[in-house]
C-alpha positions in Angstrom: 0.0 0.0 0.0 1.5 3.2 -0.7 1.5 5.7 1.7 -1.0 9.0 1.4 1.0 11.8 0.0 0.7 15.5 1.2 0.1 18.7 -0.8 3.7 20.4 -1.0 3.8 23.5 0.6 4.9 25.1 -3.1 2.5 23.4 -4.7 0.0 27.0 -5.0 -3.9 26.4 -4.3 -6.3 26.8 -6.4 -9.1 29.7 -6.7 -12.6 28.5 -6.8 -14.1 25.8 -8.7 -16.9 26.3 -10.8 -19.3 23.2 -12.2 -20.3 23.1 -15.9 -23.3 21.2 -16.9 -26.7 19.5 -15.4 -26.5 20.8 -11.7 -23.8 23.5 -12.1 -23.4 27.3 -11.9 -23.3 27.4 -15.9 -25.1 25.5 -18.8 -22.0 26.1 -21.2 -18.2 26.2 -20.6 -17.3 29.6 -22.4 -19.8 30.7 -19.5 -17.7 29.8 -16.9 -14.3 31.1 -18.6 -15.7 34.4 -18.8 -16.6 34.4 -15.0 -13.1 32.8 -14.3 -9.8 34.4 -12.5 -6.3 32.7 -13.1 -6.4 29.6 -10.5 -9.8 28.6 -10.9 -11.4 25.3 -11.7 -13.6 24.2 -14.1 -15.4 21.2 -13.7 -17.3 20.1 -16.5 -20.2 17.3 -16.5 -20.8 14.7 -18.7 -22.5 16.2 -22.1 -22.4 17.9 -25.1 -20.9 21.5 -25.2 -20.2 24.7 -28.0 -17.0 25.8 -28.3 -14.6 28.0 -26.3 -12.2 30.6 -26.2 -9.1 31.3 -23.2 -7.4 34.5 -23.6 -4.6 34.9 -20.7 -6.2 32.9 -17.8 -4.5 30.1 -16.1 -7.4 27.5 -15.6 -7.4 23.9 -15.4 -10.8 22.5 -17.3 -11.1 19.2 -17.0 -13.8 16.7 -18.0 -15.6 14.5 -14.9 -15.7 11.3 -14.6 -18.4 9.2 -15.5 -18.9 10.1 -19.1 -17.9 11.6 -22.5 -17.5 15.6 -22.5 -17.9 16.5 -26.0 -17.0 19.9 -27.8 -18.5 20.4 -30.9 -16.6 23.3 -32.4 -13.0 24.5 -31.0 -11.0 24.9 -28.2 -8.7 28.0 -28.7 -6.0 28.9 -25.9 -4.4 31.9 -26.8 -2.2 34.5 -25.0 -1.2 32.8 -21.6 1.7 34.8 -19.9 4.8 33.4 -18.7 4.3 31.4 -15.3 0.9 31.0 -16.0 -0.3 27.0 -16.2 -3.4 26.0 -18.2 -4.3 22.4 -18.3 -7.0 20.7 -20.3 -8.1 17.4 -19.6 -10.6 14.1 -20.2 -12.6 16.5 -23.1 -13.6 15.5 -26.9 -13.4 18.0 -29.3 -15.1 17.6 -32.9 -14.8 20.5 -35.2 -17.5 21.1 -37.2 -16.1 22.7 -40.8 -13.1 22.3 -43.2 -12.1 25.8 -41.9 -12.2 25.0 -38.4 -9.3 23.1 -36.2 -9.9 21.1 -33.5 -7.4 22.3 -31.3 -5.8 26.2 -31.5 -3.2 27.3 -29.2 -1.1 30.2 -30.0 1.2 33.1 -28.4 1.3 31.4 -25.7 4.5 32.1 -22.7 3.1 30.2 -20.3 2.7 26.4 -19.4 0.1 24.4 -21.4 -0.8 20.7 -20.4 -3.0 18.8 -22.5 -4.0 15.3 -20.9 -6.3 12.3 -22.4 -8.0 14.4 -25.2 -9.5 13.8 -28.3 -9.1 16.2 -31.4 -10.4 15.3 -34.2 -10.9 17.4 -37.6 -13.9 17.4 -39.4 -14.4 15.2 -42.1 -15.5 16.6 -46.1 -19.7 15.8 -46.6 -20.0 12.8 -48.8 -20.9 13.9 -52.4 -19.3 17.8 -51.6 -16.0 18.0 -52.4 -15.0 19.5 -49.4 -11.1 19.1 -47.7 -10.9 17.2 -44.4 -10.3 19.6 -41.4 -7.5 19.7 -39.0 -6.9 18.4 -36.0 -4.8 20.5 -34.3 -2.3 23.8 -34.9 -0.3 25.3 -33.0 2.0 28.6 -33.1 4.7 30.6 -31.0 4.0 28.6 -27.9 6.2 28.2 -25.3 6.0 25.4 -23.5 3.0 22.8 -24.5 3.0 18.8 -23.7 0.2 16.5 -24.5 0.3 13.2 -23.1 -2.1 10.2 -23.7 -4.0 12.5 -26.7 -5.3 11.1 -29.9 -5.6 14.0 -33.2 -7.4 12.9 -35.9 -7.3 14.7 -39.4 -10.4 15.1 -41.3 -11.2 13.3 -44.1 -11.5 14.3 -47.6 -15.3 14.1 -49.1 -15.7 11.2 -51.3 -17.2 11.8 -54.7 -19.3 10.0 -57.2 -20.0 12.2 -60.0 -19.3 16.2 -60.1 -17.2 17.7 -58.0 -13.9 16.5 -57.8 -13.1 14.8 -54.0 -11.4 16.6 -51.1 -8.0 16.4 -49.3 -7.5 15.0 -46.1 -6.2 16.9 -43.5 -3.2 16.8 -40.9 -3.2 15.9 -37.6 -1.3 18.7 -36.1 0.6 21.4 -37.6 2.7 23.2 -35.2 4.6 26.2 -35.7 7.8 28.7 -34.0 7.0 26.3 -30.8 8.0 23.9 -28.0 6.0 20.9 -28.3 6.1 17.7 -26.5 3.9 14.6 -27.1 4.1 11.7 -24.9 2.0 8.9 -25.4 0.0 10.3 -28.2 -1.7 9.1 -31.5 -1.5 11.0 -34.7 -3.5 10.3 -37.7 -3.2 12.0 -41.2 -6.7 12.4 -43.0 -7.7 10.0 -45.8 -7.9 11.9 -49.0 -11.2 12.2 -51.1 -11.6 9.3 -53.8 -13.6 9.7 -57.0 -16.1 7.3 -59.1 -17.1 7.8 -62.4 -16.2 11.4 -63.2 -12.3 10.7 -63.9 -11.2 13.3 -61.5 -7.7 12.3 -59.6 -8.0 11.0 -55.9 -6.5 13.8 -53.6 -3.9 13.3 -50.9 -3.8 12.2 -47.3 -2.7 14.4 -44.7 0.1 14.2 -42.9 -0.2 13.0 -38.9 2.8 15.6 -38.0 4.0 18.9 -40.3 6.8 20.9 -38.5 8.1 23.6 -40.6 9.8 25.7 -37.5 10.2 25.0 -33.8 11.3 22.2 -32.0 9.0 19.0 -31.1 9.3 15.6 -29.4 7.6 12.6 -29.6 8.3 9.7 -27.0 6.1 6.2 -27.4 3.7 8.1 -30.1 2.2 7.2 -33.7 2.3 9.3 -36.3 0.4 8.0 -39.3 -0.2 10.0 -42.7 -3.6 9.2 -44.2 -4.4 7.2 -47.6 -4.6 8.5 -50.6 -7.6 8.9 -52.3 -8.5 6.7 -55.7 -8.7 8.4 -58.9 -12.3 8.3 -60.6 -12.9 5.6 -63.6 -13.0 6.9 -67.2 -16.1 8.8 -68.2 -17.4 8.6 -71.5 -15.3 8.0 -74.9 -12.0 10.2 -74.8 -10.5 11.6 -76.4 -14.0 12.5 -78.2 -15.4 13.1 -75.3 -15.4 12.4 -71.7 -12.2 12.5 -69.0 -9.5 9.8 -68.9 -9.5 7.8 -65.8 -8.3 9.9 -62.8 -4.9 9.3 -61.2 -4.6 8.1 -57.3 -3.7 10.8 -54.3 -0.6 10.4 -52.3 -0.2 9.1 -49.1 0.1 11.9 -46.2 3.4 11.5 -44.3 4.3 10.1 -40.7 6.1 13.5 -40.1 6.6 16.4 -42.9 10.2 18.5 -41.5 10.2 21.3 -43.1 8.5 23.5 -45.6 7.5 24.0 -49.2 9.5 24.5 -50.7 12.1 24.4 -48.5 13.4 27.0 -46.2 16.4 28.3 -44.2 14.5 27.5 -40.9 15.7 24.2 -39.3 13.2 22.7 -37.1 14.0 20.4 -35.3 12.0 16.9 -34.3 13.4 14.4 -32.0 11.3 11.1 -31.3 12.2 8.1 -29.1 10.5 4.6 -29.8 8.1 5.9 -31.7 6.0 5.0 -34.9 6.4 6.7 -38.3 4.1 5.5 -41.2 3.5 7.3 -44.5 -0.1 7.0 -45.6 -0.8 4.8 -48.7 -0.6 5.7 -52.2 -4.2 5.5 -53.7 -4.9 3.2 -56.8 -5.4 5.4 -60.2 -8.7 4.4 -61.7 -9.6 2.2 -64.5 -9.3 2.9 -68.4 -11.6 1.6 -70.7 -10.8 3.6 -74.4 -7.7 5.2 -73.0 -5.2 4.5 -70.4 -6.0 4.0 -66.8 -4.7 6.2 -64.2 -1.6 6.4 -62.2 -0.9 5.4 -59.0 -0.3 8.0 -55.9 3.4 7.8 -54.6 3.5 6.5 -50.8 3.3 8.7 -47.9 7.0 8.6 -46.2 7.3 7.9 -42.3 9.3 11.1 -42.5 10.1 13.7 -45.4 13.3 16.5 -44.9 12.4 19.2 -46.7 14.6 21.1 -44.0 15.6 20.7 -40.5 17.0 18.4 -38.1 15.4 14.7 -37.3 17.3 12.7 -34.4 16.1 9.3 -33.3 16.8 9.2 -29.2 18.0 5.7 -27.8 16.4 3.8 -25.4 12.4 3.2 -24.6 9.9 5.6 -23.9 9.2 6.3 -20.7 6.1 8.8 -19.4 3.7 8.9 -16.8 -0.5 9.0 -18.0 -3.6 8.0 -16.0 -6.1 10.0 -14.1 -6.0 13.7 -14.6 -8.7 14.1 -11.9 -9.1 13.0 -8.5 -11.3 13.5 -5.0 -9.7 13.5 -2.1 -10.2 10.1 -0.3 -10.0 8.3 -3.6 -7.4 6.9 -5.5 -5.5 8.3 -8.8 -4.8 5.7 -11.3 -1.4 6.5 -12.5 0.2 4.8 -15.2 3.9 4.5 -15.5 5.8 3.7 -19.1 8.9 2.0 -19.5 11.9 -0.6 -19.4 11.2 -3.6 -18.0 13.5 -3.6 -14.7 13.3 0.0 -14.5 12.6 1.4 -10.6 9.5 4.3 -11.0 9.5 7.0 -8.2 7.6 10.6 -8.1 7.8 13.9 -7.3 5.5 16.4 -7.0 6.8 20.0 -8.4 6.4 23.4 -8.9 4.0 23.7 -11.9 6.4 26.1 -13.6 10.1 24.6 -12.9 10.3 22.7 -16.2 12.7 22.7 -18.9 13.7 21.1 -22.0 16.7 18.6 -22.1 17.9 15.6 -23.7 14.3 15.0 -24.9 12.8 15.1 -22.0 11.2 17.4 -19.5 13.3 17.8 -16.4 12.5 19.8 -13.2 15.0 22.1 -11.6 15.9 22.2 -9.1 15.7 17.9 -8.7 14.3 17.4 -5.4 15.8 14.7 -2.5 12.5 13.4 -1.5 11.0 10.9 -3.7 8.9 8.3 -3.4 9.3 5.0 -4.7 6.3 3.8 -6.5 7.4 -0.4 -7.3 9.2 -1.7 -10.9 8.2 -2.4 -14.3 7.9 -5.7 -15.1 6.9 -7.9 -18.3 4.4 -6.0 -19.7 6.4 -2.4 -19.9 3.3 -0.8 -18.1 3.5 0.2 -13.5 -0.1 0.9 -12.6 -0.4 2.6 -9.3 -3.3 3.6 -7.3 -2.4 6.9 -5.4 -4.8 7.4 -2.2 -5.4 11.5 -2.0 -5.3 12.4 1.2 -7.6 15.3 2.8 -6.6 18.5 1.1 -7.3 20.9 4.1 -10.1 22.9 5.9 -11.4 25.9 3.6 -9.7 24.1 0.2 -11.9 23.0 -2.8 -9.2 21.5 -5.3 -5.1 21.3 -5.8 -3.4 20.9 -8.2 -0.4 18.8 -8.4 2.2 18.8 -11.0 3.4 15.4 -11.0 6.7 14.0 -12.5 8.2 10.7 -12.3 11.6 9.0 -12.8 12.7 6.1 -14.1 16.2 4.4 -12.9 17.1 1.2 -15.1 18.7 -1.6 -14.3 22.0 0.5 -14.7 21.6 2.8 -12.1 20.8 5.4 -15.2 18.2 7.6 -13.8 15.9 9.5 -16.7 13.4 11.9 -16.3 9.6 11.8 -17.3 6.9 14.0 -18.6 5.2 16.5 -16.5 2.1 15.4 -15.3 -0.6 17.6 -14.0 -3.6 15.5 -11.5 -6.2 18.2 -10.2 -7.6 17.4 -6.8 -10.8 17.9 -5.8 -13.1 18.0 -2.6 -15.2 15.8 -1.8 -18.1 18.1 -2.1 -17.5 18.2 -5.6 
């Protein structure tokens, strides 16, 4: 049993916490932003919700337990000054239009931690041509980590006839920025196919495109989407009528870089990862004239320009609950080598930094607690009781990080992991 673990006296408390939802102070969650002050809670029911907007307020929003929190629309973080900490967590966003993205974050200084989401792009009506929508973008932020977060591209609309299909649509395009994924699934859009019309099959998107900034990925996929099939021929061509469309290319796993290419030089780093090109689509079939071509195959990572390194050794992160009640337990999930010894901190929100590929804390603390060892499967699951949080306190929030020491000695840091704590009230 592991021992109940007190609130450090650093770790800063919380403003009030607001419910969103059935039962709560506000029906919808940009509602209860508005009200907000940096340090406030948002706990959001169970349900279906419109999207919202954070300009410069450190909140945590996180999704209850119990159910699915949907957004239909966006979630847009923008503006967040420096040793400010916004967390997200346990919500579903859907955008609703080609034009839209899923997930926005942008001038951001301060800390953003994104935990268990789901971004996913809209996909193109059947029958209107439209492009797939993104899942995520992201510009001239800071310092952003998601852990445990799956981005889905849109997909291109399928056509029979007239128009020609759509593209699909990246995962996450991220820009001038810090980025770390941990954990996380990416998945390029499938591009648009065509029937009988003889237009080409458009391309997939890519699961990553990096053209400036600096990003990790540790134990992720990053998948480019399919390609779409060129249409059949229509009619009698050359007299009259379209040859047989050609196939779309496969997104990439990761597009480094720009088009064309540029005298930036991002810079992508990923450790036991998976990078897949999407497939090339088929070109469609010829009947008077020639069929089509095929696409070319998506590449599990294309250098336009910049720097790839592949880091050594497994991944290693912490994932699990992102919200607890005190007098409960926190399922924590801990990543790594088999052998490996797992203990955790609990730190400043603000004290992290970049190195090696990893987010470290500084100044490393002396007291840890040891937490047990990965065996066979790769995967420590704790339960970690939450003790009373204190007379007059509605919520905490703890930034949790772990380490990992191998069967060398060889300790190595883990992600930054933020668990809000809640009364039981709540």
């Amino acid at each position: 049993m592991i021992a109940l673990l007190s609130p450090p006296t650093s770790s800063p408390t919380p403003g009030d916490v607001w419910i969103v939802g059935p039962g709560g102070q506000f029906a919808d969650i940009q509602a209860a932003i508005d009200a907000s002050s940096d340090g406030d809670i948002l706990l959001v029911k169970p349900g279906v919700y419109a999207s919202f907007s954070v300009d410069d307020k450190a909140l945590s929003i996180v999704g209850d337990v119990g159910g699915n929190v949907i957004v239909q629309g966006q979630a847009q973080i923008e503006n967040l000054a420096a040793k400010k900490l916004l967390v997200l967590a346990r919500l579903q966003v859907k955008s609703q239009s080609s034009a839209s993205v899923a997930l926005r974050t942008r001038y951001d200084s301060g800390a953003l931690r994104i935990q268990g989401c789901t971004f996913e792009g809209n996909d193109g009506a059947a029958g209107s041509g439209y492009d797939g929508g993104a899942a995520g973008w992201i510009a001239f932020d800071s310092d952003i980590v998601l852990v445990a977060c799956n981005l889905n591209g849109g997909d291109g609309a399928s056509t029979q006839l007239t128009p020609g299909p759509g593209a699909g649509a990246g995962a996450l395009f991220a820009r001038s920025s810090n980025v770390a994924l941990h954990g996380c699934a990416l998945r390029g859009g499938r591009g648009g196919s065509n029937g009988e019309e003889g237009y080409d099959g458009r391309n997939g998107g890519h699961a990553l495109e990096l053209p400036e900034g600096v990003t990790l990925a540790n134990g992720c996929q990053l998948l480019g989407g399919a390609g779409g099939y060129g249409g059949e021929e229509d009619g009698y061509p050359p007299y009259f009528g379209n040859y047989a469309g050609d196939g779309g290319d496969g997104g990439h796993g990761v597009f480094l870089g720009s088009f064309p290419p540029t005298s930036a030089n991002p810079l992508f780093q990923w450790r036991s990862s998976v990078l897949q090109g999407g497939a090339a689509g088929g070109g469609g079939a010829g009947y008077w004239g020639p069929s089509g071509q095929p696409g070319l195959a998506g590449e599990p990572l294309h250098l336009a320009n910049g720097t790839p390194i592949a880091l050594a050794g497994p991944a290693r992160y912490l994932s699990g609950s992102s919200l607890a009640r005190e007098g409960q337990s926190a399922t924590l999930d801990f990543t790594g080598a088999v052998g490996d010894r797992v203990y955790l901190r609990i730190e400043h929100p603000l004290s992290w930094t970049m190195s090696g590929g990893y987010q470290l804390a500084l100044p490393t603390p002396r007291n840890a607690l040891f937490l047990g060892t990965i065996h066979a499967s790769g995967v420590l699951t704790v339960p970690l009781p939450i003790p009373e949080l204190g007379a007059g306190v509605e919520a905490r929030i703890w930034i949790l990080r772990p380490s990992f020491v191998d069967l060398q000695g060889v300790e190595a840091a883990g992600n930054p992991f933020a668990l809000t704590l809640l009364d039981q009230q709540f």
